[in-house]
C-alpha positions, 0 to 999 in steps of 0.5 A: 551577415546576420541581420535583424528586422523588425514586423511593423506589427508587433514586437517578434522579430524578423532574422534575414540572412544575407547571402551576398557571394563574391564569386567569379565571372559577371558581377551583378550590378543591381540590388540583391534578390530578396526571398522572404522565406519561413524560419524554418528554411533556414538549414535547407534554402541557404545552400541552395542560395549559395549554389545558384549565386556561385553559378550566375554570379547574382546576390541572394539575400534571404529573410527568414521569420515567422510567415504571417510576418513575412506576409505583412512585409508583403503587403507593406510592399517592402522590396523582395522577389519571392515569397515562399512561406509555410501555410496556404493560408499566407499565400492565399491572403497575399494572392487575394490582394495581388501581391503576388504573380498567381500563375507562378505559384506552386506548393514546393514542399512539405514537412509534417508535425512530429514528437521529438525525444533525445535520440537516447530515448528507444520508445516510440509512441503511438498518437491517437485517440485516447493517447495521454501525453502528460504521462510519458513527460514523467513527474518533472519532465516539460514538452518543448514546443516553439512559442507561437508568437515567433515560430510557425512550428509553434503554431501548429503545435498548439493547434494540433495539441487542442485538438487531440485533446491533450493542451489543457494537460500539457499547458502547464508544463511546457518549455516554450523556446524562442527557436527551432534550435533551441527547442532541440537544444532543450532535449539535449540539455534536459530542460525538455523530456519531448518536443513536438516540432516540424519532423524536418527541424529534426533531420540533420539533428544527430542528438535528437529523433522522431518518436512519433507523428502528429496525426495530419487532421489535427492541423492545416496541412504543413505545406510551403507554397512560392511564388514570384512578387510583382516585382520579380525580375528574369533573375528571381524567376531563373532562382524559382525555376532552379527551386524546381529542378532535381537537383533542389528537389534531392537537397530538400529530401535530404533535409527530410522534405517531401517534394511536391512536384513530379518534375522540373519545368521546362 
């Protein structure tokens, strides 16, 4: 079931997923377990929703968006278990106010900042110092990035874009996309020859690849920090703990995530 909800705070929207599993054996009688996660999650969380629910027969209802809004949920206190956002910088507010539980946080994972072409392009390209981007869009082409307002890769585009020197030049011809999956869609299409894009929005694309990596100094580093809400229950700590184990961990690497952690708990 797709849902729609709003911030509270302002006019970009929230889209929840709700996986709520009719499977065999015991039927959970309370409220489904909510995580707030990044958008971006979306591809890799929902079938790990769906395992452990299939397993213990408890309903996962998962709320995806951009993650200052996700935190804003957080400190209006509507209901959710687990918050598991991109950037340190949103779990640190939440810890500072005592929204979450700290002695369960862990950085999960992590994905780096990429420049995306249409997989029939061959060139890599090298991003350094002295590198112009304008050119390689050639005399029409756009750069697709994710509006900032909405997404987190589009945050860190425009960040790591600033930085290197190369906004004011690509400012004026940019695709601004509502979502990852339309910002991939507009390299197929022809509406953008590049994009710049989280590299694990990319992996399970077959029409589109990474032809070169943003340098990691020139943002915060794209990290996705989880942890329990003071509201979580055994069941929401069983799923954080399910989110730690080898099995997860090779279905975040085969998204193209790095896992940050050596082993499971205990």
């Amino acid at each position: 079931m797709l849902a729609v909800f709003g911030s509270g705070r302002r006019l970009p929207i929230l889209i929840g997923l709700s996986c709520l599993l009719m499977v065999p054996g015991p039927v959970h009688a309370g409220q489904p377990m909510t995580v707030l996660a990044a958008s971006n999650l979306m591809a890799v969380l929902d079938p790990l929703a769906r395992a452990f629910g299939a397993e213990h027969g408890i309903p996962i209802r998962v709320i995806y968006g951009p993650s200052q809004d996700l935190e804003a949920r957080v400190e209006h206190r509507v209901k959710a278990d687990i918050f598991f956002p991109v950037g340190r910088a949103w779990m640190d507010q939440a810890q500072s106010a005592g929204l979450i539980r700290a002695e369960t946080r862990v950085d999960l994972v992590a994905s780096h900042l990429a420049l995306l072409a249409p997989r029939s392009r061959s060139t890599p390209v090298a991003l350094g110092d002295g590198m112009q981007l304008a050119p390689l869009l050639g005399a029409r082409g756009r750069l697709s990035i994710c509006n900032p307002s909405l997404e987190d890769s589009g945050r860190y585009s425009v960040t790591a874009l600033k930085a290197m020197g190369l906004w004011d030049a690509v400012a004026g011809r940019l695709n601004v996309a509502i979502s990852p999956k339309a910002e991939l869609a507009s390299l197929g299409d022809g509406q953008a020859a590049l994009a710049v894009a989280f590299d694990t929005d990319a992996a399970g694309d077959p029409a589109v690849k990474v032809v070169g990596e943003i340098p990691d100094g020139t943002h915060p580093p794209i990290v996705y920090p989880i942890a329990l809400t003071p509201n979580a229950d055994q069941e929401a700590r069983a799923f954080l703990a399910y989110l730690r184990t080898p099995e997860a961990a090779r279905t975040f690497r085969q998204s193209g995530y790095v896992f940050l952690l050596d082993t499971a708990p205990p």
